[in-house]
C-alpha positions in Angstrom: -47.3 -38.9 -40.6 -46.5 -39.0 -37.1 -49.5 -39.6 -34.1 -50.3 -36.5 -32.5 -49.0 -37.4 -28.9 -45.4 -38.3 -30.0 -45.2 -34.6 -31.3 -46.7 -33.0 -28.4 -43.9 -34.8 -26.0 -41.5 -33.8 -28.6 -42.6 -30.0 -28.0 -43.0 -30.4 -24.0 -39.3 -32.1 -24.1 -38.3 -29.0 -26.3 -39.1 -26.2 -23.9 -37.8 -28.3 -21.0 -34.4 -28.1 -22.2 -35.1 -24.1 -23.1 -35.6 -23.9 -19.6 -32.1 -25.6 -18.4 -30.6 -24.1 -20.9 -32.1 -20.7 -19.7 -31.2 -21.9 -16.0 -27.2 -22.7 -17.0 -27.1 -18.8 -18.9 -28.2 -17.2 -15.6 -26.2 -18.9 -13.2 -22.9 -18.4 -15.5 -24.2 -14.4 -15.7 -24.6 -14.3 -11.4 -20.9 -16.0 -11.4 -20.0 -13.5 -13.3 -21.2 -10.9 -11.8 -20.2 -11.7 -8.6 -16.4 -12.2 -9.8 -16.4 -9.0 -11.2 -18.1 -7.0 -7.9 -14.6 -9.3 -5.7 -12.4 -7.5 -8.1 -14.1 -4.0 -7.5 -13.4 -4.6 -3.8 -10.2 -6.3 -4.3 -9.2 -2.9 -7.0 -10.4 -0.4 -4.4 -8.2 -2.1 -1.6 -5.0 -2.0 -3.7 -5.5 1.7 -4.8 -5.6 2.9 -1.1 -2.7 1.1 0.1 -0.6 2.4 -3.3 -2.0 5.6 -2.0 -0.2 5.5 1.4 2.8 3.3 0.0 3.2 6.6 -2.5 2.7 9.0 0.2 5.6 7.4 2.7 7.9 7.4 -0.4 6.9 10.9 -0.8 7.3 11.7 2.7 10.8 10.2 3.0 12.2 11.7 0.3 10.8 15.3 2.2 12.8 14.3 4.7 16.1 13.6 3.1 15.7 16.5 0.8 15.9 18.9 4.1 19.2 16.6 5.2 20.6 17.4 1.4 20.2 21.0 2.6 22.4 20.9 5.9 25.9 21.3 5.9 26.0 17.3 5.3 28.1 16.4 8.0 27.1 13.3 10.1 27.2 15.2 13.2 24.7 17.3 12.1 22.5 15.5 10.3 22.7 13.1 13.6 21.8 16.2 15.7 19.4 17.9 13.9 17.4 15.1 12.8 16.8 12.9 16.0 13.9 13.0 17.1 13.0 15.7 19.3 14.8 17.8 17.7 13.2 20.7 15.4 14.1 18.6 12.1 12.3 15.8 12.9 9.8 17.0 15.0 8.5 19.1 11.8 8.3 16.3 9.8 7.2 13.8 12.0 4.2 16.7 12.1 3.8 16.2 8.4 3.6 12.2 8.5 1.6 11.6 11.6 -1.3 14.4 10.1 -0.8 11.7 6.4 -0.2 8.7 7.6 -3.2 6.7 9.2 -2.4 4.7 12.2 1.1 6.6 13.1 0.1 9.4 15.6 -1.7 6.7 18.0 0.7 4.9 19.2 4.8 5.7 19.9 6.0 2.3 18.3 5.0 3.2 15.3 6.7 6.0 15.5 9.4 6.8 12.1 12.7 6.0 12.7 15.8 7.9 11.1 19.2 6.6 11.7 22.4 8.5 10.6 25.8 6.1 10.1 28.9 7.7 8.9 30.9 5.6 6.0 34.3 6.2 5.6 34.5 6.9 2.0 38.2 6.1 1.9 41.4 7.9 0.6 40.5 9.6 -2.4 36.4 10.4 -1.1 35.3 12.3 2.0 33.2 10.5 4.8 29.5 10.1 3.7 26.4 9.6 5.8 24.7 6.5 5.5 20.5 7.4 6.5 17.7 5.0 6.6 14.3 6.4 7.1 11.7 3.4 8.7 8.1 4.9 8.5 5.1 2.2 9.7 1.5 2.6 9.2 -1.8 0.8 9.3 -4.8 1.5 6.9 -7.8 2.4 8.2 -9.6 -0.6 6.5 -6.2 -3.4 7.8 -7.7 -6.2 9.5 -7.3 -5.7 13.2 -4.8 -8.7 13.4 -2.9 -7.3 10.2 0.8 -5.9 10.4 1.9 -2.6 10.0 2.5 -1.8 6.4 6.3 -0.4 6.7 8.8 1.4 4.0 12.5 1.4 4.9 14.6 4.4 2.2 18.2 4.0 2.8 20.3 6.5 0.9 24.0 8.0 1.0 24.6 11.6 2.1 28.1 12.8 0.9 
């Protein structure tokens, strides 16, 4: 048989380490925790700037669709869709009412440019148009860039 002191410091060493052990499980849990709550954030973030990424695509493709409509010719599209005229005046409506960050300020102001391609013997002259749209989220850091899209498509 054992003296009684040895087994009581047997017990007291016993619920010391349930304690640590206790001590470890909760700090592993906060870590956790806390990882998971950065990737909430970090989730929410992403999902508003595929948002306005979607919407500039969507946005773009608006404004090529009306070009598809035209007569197609590069004079026209060059004329009707520069801005101040009605073309892109109406759209640039549309994305500055969308887009955060583009009706405050002219530089970011969407760009459309309208190149003609020869298309050579056998095909007629095609217009090349790129579409440059800028925008800054309303929760960017103040000394973040612009987030930009560029669509560059072929008009035949």
């Amino acid at each position: 048989m054992t003296p009684k002191g040895k087994t009581m410091s047997a017990r007291r060493r016993a619920r010391g380490v349930a304690l640590i052990d206790v001590l470890v499980a909760v700090v592993v849990f906060a870590v956790g925790v806390l990882a998971v709550v950065g990737l909430q954030g970090t989730a929410a973030l992403q999902s508003s700037q595929a948002r306005y990424r979607a919407e500039a695509t969507l946005l773009a493709n608006a404004l090529i669709s009306r070009m598809w409509l035209t007569d197609r010719q590069v004079a026209t599209l060059q004329t009707n869709f520069a801005p101040g005229q009605a073309g892109y005046d109406e759209w640039f409506a549309t994305v500055a009412a969308t887009l955060p960050g583009v009706a405050n300020s002219a530089a970011s102001a969407p760009t459309v440019t309208v190149e003609a391609v020869a298309g050579g013997a056998s095909a007629p002259d095609t217009a090349r148009v790129t579409v440059q749209m800028w925008w800054r989220p309303p929760a960017a850091a103040a000394d973040a860039g612009p987030n930009q899209l560029v669509m560059v498509t072929q008009i035949r």
